[in-house]
C-alpha positions in Angstrom: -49.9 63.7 193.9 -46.4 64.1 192.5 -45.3 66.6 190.3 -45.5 65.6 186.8 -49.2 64.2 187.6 -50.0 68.0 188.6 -48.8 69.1 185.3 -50.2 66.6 183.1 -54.0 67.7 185.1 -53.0 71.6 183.7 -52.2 70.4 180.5 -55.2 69.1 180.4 -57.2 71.8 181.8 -55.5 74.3 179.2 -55.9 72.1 176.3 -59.9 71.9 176.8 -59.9 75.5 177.6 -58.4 76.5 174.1 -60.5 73.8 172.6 -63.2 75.4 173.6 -62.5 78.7 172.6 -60.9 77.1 169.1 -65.0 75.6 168.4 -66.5 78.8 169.9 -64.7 80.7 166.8 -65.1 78.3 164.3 -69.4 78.1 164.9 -69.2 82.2 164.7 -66.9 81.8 161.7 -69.1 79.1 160.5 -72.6 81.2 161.4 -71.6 84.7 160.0 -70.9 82.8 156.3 -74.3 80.6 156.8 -75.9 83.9 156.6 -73.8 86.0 154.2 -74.9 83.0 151.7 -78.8 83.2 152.8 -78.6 87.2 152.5 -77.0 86.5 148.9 -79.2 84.2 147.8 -82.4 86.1 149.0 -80.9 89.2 147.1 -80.5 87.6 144.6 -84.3 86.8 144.0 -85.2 90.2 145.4 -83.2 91.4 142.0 -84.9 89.4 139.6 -88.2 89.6 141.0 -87.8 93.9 141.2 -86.2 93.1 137.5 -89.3 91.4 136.2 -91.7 94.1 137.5 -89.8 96.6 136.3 -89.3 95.4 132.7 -92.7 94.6 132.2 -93.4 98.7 132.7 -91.8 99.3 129.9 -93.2 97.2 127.2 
């Protein structure tokens, strides 16, 4: 195995490594909005339900 064969097989081995580390932040990324949207939506009809209870009191 010559030299530049050796270095290509690190490239190689480095360039997967911070692929994989690359996808592993982007699904967390990707993961933490998925559920800041669900927690916004579902307070969001936690507000109008609680707002249609409450203004029905006071008629």
């Amino acid at each position: 195995m010559n030299k530049s064969s050796l270095w290509t097989w690190i490239g190689v081995i480095v360039a997967v490594v911070i692929a994989w580390f690359v996808i592993e932040l982007l699904f967390h990324v990707m993961f933490f909005v998925a559920k800041l949207a669900a927690v916004a939506v579902v307070a969001v009809i936690v507000y109008f339900v609680l707002h249609l209870l409450f203004s029905r009191g006071e008629e």
